[in-house]
N, C-alpha and C positions, 0 to 999 in steps of 0.2 A: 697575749690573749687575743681571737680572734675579737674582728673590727666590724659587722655587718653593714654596718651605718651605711657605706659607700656601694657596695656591693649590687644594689637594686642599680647602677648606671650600667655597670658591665656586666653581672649576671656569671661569672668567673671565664669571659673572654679571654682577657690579658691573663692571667696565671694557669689557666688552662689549657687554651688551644697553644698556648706556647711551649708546653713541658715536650721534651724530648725525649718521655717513655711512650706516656700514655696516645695513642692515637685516635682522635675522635671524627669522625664522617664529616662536621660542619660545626661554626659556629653553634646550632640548637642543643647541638649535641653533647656542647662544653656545658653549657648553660643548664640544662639538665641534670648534669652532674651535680654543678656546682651547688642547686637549688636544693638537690634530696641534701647535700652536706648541711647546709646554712638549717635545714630545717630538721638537724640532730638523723637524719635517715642513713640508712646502707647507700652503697655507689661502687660501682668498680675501681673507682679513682682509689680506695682503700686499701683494696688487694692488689693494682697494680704499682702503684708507690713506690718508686724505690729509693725513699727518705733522702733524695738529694739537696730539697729544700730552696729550689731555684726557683719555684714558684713564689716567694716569701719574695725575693728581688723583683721577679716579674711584675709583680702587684704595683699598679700604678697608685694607689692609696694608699698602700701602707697597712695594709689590711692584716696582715701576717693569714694570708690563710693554710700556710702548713701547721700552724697549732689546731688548726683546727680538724686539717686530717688528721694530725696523728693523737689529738683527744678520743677521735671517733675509732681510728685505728685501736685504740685501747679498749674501747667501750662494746666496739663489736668482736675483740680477740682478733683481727683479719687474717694476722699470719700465722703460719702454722708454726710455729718457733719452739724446739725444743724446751719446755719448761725449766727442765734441770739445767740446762748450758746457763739458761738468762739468770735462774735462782744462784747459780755458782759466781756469775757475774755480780750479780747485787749483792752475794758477800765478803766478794772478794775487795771492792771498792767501800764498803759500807764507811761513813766519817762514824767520828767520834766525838763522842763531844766534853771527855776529858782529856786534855790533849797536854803533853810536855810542851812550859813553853821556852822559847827562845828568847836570848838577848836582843831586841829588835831596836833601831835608834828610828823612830814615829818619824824624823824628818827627813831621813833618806829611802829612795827608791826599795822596793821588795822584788826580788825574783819570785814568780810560782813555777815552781818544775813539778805542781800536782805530782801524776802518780805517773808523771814521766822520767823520773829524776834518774831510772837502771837505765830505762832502755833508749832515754838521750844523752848518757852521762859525760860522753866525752863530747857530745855538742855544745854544751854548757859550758869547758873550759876555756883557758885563753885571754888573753888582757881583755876582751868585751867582756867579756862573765866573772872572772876570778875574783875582782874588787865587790863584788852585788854580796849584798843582805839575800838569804832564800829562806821561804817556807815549801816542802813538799810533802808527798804522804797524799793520804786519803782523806786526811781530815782537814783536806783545801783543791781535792778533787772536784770538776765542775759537774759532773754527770750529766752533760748533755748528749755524751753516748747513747742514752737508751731512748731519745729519740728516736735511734733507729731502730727499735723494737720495740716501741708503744709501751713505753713505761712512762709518761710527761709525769704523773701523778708522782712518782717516785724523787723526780727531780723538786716536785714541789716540797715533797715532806721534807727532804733533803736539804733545800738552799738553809732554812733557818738556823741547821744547824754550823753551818761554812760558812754562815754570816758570822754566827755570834763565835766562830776559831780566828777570824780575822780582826773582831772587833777585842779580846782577848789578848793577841799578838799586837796588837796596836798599829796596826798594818794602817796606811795611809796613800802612797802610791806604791801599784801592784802592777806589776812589769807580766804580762800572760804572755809562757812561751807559746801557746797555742792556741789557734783561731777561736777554738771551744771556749777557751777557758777566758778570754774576752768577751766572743761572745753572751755569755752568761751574765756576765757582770755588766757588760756596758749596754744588753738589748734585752735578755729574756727575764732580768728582774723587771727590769724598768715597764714591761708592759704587760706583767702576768702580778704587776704591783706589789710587788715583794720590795720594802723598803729596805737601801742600804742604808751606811753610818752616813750623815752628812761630810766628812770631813774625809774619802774614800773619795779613791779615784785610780781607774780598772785603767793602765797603758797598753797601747798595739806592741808585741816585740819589735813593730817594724819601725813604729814611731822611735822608739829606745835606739834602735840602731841607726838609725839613719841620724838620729842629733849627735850619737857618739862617734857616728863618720865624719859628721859635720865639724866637729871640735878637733879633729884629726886628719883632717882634709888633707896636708900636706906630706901624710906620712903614708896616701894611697898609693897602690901602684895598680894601675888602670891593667885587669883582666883580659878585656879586648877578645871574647864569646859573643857567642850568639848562644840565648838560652828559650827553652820553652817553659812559660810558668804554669806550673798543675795547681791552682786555687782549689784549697779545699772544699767541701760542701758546706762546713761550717761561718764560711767563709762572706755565704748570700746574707746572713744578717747584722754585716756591717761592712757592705759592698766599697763604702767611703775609704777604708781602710786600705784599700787594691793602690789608691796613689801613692803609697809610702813605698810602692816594689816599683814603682819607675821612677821615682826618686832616685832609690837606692842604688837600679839598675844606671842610671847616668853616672851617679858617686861612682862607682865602681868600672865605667867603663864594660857596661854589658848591655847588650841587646837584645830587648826581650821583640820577639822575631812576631809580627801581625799576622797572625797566623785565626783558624778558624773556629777553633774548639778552647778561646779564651775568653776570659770577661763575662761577661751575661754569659754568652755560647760553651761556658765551658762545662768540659763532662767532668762526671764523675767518677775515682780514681775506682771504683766497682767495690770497695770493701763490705758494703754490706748486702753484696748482690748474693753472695752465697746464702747467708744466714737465714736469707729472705725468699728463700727458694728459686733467685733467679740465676742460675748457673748459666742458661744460656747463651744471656749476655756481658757474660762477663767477657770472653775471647773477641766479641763482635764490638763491644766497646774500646777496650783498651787497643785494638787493632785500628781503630779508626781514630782514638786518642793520638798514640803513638806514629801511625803513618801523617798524621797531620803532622805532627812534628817536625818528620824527615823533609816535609815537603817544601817545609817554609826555612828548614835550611838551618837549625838548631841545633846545636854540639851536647849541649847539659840540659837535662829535666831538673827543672830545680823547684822545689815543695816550701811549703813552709809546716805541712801535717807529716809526723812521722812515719805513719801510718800510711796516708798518699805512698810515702817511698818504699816503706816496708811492700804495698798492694803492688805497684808497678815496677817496680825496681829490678827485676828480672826479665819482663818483658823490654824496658827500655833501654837493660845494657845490651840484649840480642840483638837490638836493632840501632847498636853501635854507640847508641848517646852513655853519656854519663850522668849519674848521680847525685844530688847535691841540696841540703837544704842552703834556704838562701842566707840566713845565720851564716853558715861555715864560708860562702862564697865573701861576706861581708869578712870574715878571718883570712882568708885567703890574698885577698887587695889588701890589708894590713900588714900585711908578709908572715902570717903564721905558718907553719909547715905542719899540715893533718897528718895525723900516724894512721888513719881508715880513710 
């Protein structure tokens, strides 16, 4: 939930004039924006949006003001978004909340492979994954996807019922393979106040991995890459999380290469640029994602959103690099052999 409190010191300076869509004439000019937002009004900032959510990082306070464009985003309709695509979307994900449940043991770890369980299925396997407890399906889907098309409302009606499938399952530590599906549980309840179970607790896959490297330290075999890392969007509302990939990166013997479009600076992999009627930049981005790449002298693109790789994965094998969630790279230094 947006934060106003802070806001009267910056006037939306920091989260504003910093975005790397929107371009504003001046300082005044951010401030403007930001002030019709804070005061429920229209803004260009709504229609120009391209739901990457880096402003939510930018925010020296903590303010989360991407909830607050994309409540506005909803309230004013800003995008022109096929209604039937998004209606097909929301039923195709809808949870449930009679759900088959599962033999679950409350004091060991839980995989979520949500309603990635088809199209990550053979990322999943492997002595990291094969031993795990998992719930997936829809009816532990996070729906933080329709952030990118003004639907927050929906996520709200939504959490209550993916609370009480968790709490049902007797779920306790929940292992998210995806940035979303963390974030959800470890940021966008907590400040849209949507109470979990006390006795819950939402883990980084990256946390999970990097203790499972730890316990197996001597059984690495150092990679010795240089990689460039494509951080999700979902990624800016738990930015703290990004040190578990240079952890990981040292365990494994890889080099994640100082390059200019990482960290704060990083773009976004364009997935929702089409949807959102920005077709334009979608070639001008990933052009300028990808050639930073090459620049700084990186062998592998490596994701932690499937989706990142599904969006660029075509552009960054033309331009020679390879592939890779960093899961698989973590199988890879264990000596696993990928069949993809």
């Amino acid at each position: 939930m947006f934060d106003k409190s802070n806001c009267a010191n910056c006037e939306g300076i920091d989260c504003m004039i910093r975005c790397q869509w929107i371009e504003f004439d001046n300082k005044d000019a951010a401030k403007a924006e930001m002030t019709k937002m804070i005061n429920g009004e229209e803004s260009r900032v709504l229609n120009e949006c391209v739901t990457c959510l880096a402003c939510d990082e930018y925010c020296p306070y903590g303010s989360h003001p991407f909830d607050l464009i994309v409540q506005l985003q909803e309230k004013f309709n800003s995008y022109n978004i096929n209604p039937q695509l998004v209606q097909r979307t929301i039923d195709m994900f809808e949870p449930h909340e009679k759900l088959k449940l599962k033999a679950i043991k409350s004091d060991e770890p839980v995989l979520s492979k949500c309603a990635l369980s088809k199209m990550c299925g053979e990322n999943m396997k492997g002595p990291l994954f094969e031993n795990l407890q998992y719930v997936s399906g829809t009816d532990f889907f996070c729906n933080l996807m329709y952030l990118h098309v003004a639907k927050d409302s929906l996520i709200k009606e939504r959490a209550p019922i993916l609370i009480n499938n968790i709490e049902k399952q007797n779920v306790q530590d929940l292992i998210c393979f995806h940035d979303e599906c963390y974030g959800f549980w470890a940021s966008y309840c907590s400040r849209n106040n949507i109470t979990l179970p006390s006795n819950f607790r939402p883990i980084h896959l990256f946390e999970y991995l990097y203790n499972n490297l730890k316990e197996h330290e001597s059984e690495i075999k150092k990679l010795n890459v240089k990689i460039a890392y494509q951080r999700s969007c979902s990624n800016r509302f738990h930015p703290e999380t990004d040190k578990w990939v240079d952890k990981i990166c040292e365990l494994i013997g890889v080099e994640r290469v100082k390059r200019k479009y990482d960290r704060e600076n990083a773009l976004c992999c364009t997935a929702p640029f089409a949807l959102l009627g920005k077709r334009n930049l979608i070639r001008e981005t990933q052009n300028k994602n990808v050639n930073d790449m090459i620049e700084y002298e990186a062998e592998l693109c490596v994701y932690n959103c499937p989706f990142c790789k599904e969006t660029m994965g075509s552009k960054v094998e033309r331009k020679g690099l390879k592939n890779y969630l960093l899961s698989d790279l973590c199988r890879l230094a264990l000596g696993e052999k990928l069949d993809y």
